[in-house]
N, C-alpha and C positions, 0 to 999 in steps of 0.2 A: 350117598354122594355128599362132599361137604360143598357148604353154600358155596365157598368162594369161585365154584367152579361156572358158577348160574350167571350168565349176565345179563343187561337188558335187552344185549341187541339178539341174543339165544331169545329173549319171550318172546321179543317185536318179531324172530323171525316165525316160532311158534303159533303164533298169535295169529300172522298174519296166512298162515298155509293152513290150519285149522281153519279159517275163515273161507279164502277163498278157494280152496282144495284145488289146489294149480303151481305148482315150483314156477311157473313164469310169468301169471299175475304178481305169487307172493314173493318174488325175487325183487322185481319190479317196482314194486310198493315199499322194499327195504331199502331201493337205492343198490341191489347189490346185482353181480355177473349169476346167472346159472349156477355154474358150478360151486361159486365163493357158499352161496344159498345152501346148498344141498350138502354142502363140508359142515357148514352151522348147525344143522338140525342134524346131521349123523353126528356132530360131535354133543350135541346134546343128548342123543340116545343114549351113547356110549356114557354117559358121564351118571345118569340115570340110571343104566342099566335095565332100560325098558323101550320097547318098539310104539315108539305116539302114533306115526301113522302106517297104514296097509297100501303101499304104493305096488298101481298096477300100471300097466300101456297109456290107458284112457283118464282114470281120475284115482285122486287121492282120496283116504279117508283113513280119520282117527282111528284107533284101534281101542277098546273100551279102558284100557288106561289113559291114553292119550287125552281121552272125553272127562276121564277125572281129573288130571291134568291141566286141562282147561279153565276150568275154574278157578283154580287157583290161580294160574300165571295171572287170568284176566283181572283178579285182585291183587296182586303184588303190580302190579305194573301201574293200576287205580293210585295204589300208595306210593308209588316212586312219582306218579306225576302230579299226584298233591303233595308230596313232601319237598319238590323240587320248586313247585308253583310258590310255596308258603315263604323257601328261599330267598327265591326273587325279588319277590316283594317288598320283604323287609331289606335287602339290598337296594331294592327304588327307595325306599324311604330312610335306609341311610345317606343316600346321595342325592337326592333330589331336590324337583325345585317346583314351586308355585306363583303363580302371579295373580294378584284379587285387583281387583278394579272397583271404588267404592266413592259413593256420598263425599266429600269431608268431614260433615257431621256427622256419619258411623264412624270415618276411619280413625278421626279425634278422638270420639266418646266412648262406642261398644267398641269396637275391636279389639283397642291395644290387649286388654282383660283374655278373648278369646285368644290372642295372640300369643300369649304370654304361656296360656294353658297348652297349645298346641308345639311350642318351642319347648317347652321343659318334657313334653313326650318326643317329641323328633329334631332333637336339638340338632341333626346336623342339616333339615333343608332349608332351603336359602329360601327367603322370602321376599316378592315384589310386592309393593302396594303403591298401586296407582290413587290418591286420591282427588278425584277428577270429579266434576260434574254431568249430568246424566248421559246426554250425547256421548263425551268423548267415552265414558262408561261401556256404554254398548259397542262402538267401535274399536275399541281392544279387543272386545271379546270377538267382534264380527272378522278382526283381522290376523286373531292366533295371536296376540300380546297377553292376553288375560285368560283365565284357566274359564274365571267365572265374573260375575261383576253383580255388584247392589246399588240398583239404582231406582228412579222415581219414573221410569218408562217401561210400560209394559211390552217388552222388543217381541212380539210372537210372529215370524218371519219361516218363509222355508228353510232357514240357515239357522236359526237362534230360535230357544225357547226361552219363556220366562214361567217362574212359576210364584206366586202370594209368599213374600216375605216374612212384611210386618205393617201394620198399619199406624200411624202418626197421624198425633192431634196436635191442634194448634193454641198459641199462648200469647197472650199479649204480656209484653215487657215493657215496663217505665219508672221513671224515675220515683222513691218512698213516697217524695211528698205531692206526686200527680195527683190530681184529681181525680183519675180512675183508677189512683191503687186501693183504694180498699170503700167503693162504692160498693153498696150492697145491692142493685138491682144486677142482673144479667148486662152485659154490654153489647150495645147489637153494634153495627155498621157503620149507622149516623154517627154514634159516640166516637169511633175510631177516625169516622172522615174529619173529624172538626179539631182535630190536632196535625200539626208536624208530623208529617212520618219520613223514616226512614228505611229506603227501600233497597232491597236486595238487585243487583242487577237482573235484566232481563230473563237472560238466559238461566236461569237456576230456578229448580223445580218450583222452592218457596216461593217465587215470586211469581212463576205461572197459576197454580192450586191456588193463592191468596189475589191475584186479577179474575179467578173463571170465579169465586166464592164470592167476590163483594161486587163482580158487577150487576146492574151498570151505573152503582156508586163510584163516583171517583174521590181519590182521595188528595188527601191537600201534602203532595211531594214535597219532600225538604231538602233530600238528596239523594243518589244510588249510590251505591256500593257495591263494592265484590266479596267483600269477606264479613263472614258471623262477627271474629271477634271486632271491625272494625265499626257494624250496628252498636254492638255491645258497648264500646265507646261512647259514639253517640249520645248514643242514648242515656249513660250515667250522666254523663254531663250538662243531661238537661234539655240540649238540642231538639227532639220530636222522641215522639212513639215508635214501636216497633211490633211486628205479631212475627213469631215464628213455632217452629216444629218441637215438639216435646224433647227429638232427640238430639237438639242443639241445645237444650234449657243448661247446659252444664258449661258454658260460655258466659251464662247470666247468671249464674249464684255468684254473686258479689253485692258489698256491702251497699248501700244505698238504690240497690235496684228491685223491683217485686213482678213477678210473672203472675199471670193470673188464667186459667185455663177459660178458651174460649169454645162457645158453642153456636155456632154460626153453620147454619144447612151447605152443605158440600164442601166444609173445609175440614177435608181429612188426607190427609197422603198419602196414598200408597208406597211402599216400595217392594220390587218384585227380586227376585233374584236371574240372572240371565246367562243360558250357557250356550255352546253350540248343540244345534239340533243333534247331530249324528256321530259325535266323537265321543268315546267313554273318557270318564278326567283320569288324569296318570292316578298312581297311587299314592302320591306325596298329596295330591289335589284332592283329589279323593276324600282322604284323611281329613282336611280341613274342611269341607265341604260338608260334611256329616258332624265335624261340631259346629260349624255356623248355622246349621239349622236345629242342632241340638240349644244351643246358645243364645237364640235368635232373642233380640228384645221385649 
């Protein structure tokens, strides 16, 4: 018989009357009439030139070619539908699209780097990046705007999982010629309360992890802020101190400023990564998702 005479929907109807030895289950299960059914599998006999099954009144059954037969179809059929799956896929990730919902200080500092790496392999999906702070973070993901999100909230919800990102240590930043740049004893808490500081707004992780760490020291405020590089400011210029997360220290390499890594009991950050509980991520998402934890800091 030559191949081209074999098609899928001959195995599917094969397949499916070997299975359930019934022309009106297996008609049924093709989507097809009686009759359409029973054309299919006699013109695959014919095409064969061999009799697959022993049809009597009551029930069907293979006939010991048919049973060899079997096998095989059931593995060509295996490969047409991974070779069609394999298709797709790389069709989603020519066309597709992702949305990340992240920190500032990842989306700023780690990213671009993983971004870059995942754009030169699937240069044509379109890329969203939310860089939000933790709340609105999770809320993208909680309302279908974001595939995935990195944030400093462990969201473990019936709706949202999180799972261990990365963890971030904390650094004090100030001015060369502070007094605590280049003190050689450890700097506890008092040291930091007795300067100016310059504090992150409320709502932002650093500034919640850096109030649960130093209380119930308070510290002597100079002013809030909303933005790193707006500390960052500050702080060159002399104004107050500042403590933040290692993975913002890359707002701080500049000239007359020195970081100093600090070790102070429970100032550490976590950040989790957060997706929905029960959706698998497309395959453009997917993709990036497996190098950001490939990646991960």
């Amino acid at each position: 018989m030559s191949a081209h005479h074999l098609s899928s929907r001959q195995l599917d109807a094969f397949i499916a009357l070997a299975e359930q030895r019934s022309f009106t289950r297996a008609a049924g299960l093709c989507y097809l009439s009686q009759p359409a059914f029973s054309t299919l599998i006699r013109a695959l006999e014919d095409d064969l030139g061999l009799r697959l099954f022993d049809r009597s009144t009551r029930h069907v059954d293979l006939t010991p070619e048919g049973q060899n037969f079997l096998e095989s179809a059931r593995r060509i059929r295996t490969e047409i539908t991974n070779a069609l799956a394999v298709v797709r896929d790389t069709a989603a990730l020519k066309r597709g699209r992702v949305a990340v919902a992240l920190l500032p200080s990842l989306a700023a500092g780690w990213l671009p780097y993983v971004l870059a790496q995942y754009s030169a392999v699937h240069p044509s999906i379109e890329i969203k990046i939310a860089d939000v702070l933790s709340e609105p973070c999770i809320d993208r993901v909680a309302n279908g705007h974001a595939d995935f999100a990195l944030a400093a909230i462990r969201a473990d919800t019936p709706a949202l999982q999180a799972e261990h990102f990365c963890s971030d240590d904390f650094y004090l930043v100030c001015p060369a010629e502070h007094p605590l740049a280049h003190r050689r004893e450890a700097i506890t808490v008092q040291d930091l309360a007795a300067w100016p500081f310059i504090h992150l707004a409320r709502t932002s992780s650093v500034r919640q992890y850096l109030e649960a760490a130093l209380h119930p020291q308070a510290m002597h405020t100079l002013m809030e802020v909303e933005q790193l590089a707006t500390v960052m400011g500050m702080v060159r210029a002399g104004l107050g101190i500042s403590v933040v997360p290692a993975l913002t220290l890359f707002h701080f390499e500049q000239p007359g400023l020195v970081t100093r890594p600090l070790s102070l009991p429970g100032l550490r950050r976590q950040i989790y990564l957060v997706r929905r509980r029960d959706e698998s991520l497309s395959v453009a998402a997917q993709a990036l998702y497996a190098l950001v934890m490939e990646k991960r800091p």
